[in-house]
C-alpha positions in Angstrom: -7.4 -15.1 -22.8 -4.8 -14.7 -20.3 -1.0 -14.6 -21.7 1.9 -17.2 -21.4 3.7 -16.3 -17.9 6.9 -16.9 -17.1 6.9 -17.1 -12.9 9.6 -15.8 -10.8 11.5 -18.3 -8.7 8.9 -19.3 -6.1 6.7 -17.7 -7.5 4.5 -21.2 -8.1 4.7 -22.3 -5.1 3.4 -19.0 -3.8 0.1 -19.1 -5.9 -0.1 -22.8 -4.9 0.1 -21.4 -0.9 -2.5 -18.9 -1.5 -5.0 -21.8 -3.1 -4.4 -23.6 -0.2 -5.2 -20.3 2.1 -8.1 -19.0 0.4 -10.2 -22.2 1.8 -8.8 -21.8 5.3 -9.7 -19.1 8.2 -8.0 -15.0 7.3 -5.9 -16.1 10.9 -4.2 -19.0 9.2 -2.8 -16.9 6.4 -1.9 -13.9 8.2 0.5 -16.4 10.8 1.4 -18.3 7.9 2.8 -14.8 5.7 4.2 -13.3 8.7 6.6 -16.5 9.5 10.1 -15.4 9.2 9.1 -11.6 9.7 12.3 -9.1 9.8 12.6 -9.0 14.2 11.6 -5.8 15.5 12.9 -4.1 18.8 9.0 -3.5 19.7 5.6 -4.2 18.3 2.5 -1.9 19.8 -1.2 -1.7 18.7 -2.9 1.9 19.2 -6.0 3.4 18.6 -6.8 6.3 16.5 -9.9 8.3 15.9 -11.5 7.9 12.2 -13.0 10.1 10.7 -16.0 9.5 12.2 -14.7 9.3 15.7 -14.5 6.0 16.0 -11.7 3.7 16.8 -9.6 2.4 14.3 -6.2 0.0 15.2 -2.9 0.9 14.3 0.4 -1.3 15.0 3.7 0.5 15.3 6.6 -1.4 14.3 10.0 0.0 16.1 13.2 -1.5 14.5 15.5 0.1 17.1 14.6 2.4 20.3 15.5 5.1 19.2 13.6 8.2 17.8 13.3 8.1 14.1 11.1 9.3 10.8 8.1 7.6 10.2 6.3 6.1 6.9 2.4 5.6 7.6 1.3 2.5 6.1 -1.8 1.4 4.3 -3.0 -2.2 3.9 -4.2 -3.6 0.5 -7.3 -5.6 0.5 -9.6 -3.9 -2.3 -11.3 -0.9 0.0 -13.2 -4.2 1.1 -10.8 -6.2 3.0 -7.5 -7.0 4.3 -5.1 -6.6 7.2 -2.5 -5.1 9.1 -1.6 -8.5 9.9 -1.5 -9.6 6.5 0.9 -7.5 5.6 2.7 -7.5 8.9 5.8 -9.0 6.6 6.2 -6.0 4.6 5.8 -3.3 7.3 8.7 -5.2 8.8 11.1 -4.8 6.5 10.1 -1.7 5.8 11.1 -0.5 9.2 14.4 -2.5 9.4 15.8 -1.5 6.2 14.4 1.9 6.0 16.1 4.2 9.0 11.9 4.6 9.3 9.2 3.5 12.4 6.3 2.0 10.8 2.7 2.6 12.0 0.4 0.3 9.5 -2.8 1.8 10.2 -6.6 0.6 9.6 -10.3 2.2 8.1 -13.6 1.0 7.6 -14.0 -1.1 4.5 -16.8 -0.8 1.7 -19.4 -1.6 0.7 -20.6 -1.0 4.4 -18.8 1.9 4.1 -18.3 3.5 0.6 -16.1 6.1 -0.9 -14.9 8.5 0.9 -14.9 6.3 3.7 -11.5 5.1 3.9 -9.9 8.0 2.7 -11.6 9.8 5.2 -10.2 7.7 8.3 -6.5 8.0 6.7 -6.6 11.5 6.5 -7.9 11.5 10.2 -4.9 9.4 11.6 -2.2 12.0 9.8 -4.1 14.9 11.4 -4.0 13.0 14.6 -0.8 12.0 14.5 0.6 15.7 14.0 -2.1 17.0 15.9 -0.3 16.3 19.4 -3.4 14.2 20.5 -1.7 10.8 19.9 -0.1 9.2 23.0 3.3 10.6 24.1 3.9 6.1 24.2 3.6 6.4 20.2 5.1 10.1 19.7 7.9 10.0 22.0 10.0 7.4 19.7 8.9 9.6 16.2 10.6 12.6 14.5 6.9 13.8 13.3 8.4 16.4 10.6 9.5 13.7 8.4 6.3 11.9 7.5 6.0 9.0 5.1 3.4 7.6 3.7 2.9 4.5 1.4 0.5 1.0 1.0 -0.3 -1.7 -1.2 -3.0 -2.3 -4.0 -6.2 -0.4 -2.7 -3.7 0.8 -0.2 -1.6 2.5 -2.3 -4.4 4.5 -3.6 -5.4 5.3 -0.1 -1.7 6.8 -0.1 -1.8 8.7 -3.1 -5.0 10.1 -2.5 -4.3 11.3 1.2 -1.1 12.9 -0.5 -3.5 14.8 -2.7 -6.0 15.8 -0.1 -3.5 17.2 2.2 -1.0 20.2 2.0 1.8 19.6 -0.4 4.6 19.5 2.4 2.4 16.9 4.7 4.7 14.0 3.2 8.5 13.3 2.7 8.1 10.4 0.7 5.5 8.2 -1.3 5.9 4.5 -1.5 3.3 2.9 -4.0 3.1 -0.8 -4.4 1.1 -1.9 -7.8 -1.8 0.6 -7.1 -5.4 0.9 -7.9 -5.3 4.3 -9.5 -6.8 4.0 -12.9 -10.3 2.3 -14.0 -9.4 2.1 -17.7 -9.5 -1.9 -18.0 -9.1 -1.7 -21.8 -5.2 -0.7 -21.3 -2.7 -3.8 -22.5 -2.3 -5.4 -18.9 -5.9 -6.0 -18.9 -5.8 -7.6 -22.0 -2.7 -9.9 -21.2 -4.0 -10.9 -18.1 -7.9 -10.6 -17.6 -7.9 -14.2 -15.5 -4.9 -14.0 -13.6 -2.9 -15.3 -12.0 -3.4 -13.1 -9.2 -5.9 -10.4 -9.7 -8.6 -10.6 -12.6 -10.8 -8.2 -14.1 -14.2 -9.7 -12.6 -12.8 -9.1 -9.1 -11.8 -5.3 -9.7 -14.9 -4.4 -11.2 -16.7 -5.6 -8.3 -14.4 -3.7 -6.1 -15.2 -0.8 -7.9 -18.7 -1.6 -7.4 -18.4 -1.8 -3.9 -16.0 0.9 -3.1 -17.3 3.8 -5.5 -21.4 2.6 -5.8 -22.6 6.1 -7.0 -19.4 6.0 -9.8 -17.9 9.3 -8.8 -14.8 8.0 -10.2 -15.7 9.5 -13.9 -15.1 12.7 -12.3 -13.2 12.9 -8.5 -9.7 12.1 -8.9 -9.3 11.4 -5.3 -11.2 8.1 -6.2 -8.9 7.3 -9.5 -5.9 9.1 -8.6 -4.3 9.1 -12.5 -6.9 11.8 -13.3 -5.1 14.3 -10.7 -3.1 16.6 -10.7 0.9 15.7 -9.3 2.2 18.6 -8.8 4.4 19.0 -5.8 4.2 15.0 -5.0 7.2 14.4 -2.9 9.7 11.7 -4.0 8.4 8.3 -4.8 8.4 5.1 -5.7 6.3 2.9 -8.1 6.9 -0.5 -7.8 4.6 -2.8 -10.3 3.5 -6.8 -10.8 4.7 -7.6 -14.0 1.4 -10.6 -13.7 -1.2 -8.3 -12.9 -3.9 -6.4 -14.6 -2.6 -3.3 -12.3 0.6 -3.0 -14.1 0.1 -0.7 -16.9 -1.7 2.1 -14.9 1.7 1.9 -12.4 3.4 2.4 -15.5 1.3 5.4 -16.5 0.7 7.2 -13.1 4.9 7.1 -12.9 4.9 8.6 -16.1 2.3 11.4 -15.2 4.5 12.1 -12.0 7.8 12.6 -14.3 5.8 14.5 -16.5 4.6 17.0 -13.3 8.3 17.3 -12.2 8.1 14.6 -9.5 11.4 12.7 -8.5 10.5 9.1 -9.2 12.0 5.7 -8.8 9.7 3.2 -10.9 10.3 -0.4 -11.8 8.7 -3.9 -12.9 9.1 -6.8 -10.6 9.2 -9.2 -13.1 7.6 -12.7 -12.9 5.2 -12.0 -9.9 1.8 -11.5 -9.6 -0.3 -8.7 -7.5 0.0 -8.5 -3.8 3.3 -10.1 -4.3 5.6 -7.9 -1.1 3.9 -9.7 1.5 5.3 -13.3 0.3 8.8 -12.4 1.1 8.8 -15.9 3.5 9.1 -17.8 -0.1 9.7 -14.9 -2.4 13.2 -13.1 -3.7 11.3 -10.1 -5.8 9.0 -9.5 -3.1 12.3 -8.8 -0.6 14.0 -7.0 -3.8 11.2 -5.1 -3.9 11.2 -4.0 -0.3 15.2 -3.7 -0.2 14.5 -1.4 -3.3 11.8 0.8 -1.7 13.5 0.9 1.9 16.6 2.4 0.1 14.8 5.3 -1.2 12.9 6.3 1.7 16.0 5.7 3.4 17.7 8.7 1.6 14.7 10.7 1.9 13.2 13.3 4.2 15.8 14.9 7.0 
């Protein structure tokens, strides 16, 4: 049984938004979120190459002209789904609080394409980005040796995990929004809120299904991220749904990163349910949340 919430302010009328969404074409929610969007200086779409060679979109989000760090970002959607667009609000703020260009990139999505898929294509564009094969368009507006890297939901662990696969000084920064890193779904916030609001149990087992079908996750830590080891993680945050069955494997993954000498900034959005930081349009804790996570990476890197 799902426990007693107490909702954020606007927090209600969010959910009710997203009921009326969910019957309506992915296009009428991803113009409806991005309504209101921080104002950018420039918005471009690239291609990279995935990890398979083929073409993958990327949007690069320039707050100002000139040349500045960057923080890679990875959509949410469950390894299965999702947008850039859809969380076009975030990477805006993002890159107008953060001193940071944005590039929100995409990958193939499961179960067409399974573990280690996306992984796979987010690792590519980091190569190709330092590589020196991406368009001088893209580079020429990028300080490329201050690198951060950060997404949402199944996003987040598409962060962590390229973090892990990648030499320890790849990254500057880590910015985790109420990950997927655990698989554990006897843990308390599975138990307060099996049903929702938000995210349920039901759907993560079948995103689990989909995105790991030959369960590698009881033994590769690139697929549940908790089980690896965080040693030499650069500085990040941990930001977490207080309404979602996510929260207490945020809780524990900041507490392994403590434990393995990481520099981390962790907190509770209180009141709000997964998927919350792209509502900011009707949402205060979704723009605390990004005010709080810009600041960090804002003091971060060189």
């Amino acid at each position: 049984m799902t426990t007693r919430v107490t909702l954020a302010q606007g927090m209600e009328e969010v959910l009710a938004e997203e009921a009326r969404l969910a019957a309506l074409p992915q296009s009428e929610a991803e113009q409806f979120w991005m309504q209101d969007a921080a104002h950018m200086h420039a918005i471009e779409d690239f291609y990279f190459p995935g990890a398979d060679n083929q073409q993958q979109r990327l949007r690069f989000y320039r707050a100002t002209q000139d040349c500045r760090p960057v923080l890679v970002y990875i959509h949410g959607g469950g390894w299965i789904g999702g947008s850039i667009e859809l969380n076009e609000s975030a990477a805006r703020a993002l890159a107008a609080q953060s001193g940071r260009h944005v590039l929100s990139i995409s990958y193939r999505f499961a179960p067409a394409h399974p573990y280690p898929a996306a992984l796979s294509d987010c690792i590519a564009a980091i190569q190709w980005l330092q590589s020196g094969s991406a368009p001088t368009a893209l580079t020429q507006h990028l300080n490329r040796q201050d690198i951060a890297i950060g997404g949402a939901s199944a996003g987040a662990n598409l962060a962590l995990t390229t973090a892990l696969s990648l030499p320890l000084n790849t990254f500057t920064a880590l910015v985790l929004f109420y990950g997927v890193f655990d698989d554990d779904m006897s843990v308390q916030s599975y138990t307060e809120y099996p049903d929702g609001p938000g995210m349920t149990r039901a759907r993560m087992e079948m995103l689990f299904q989909n995105y790991d079908p030959k369960n590698l996750r009881r033994s590769d830590p690139l697929v549940i991220p908790l089980n690896a080891d965080l040693k030499g993680m650069p500085p990040t945050v941990v930001a977490a749904a207080e309404i979602d069955v996510l929260r207490s494997e945020n809780e524990a993954i900041a507490q392994r990163m403590l434990a393995a000498g990481v520099e981390v900034t962790s907190w509770i959005e209180p009141g709000v349910t997964h998927g919350y930081i792209n509502r900011g349009r009707m949402l205060p804790g979704a723009r605390n949340t990004l005010t709080r996570a810009a600041g960090v990476l804002a003091s971060t890197g060189g």
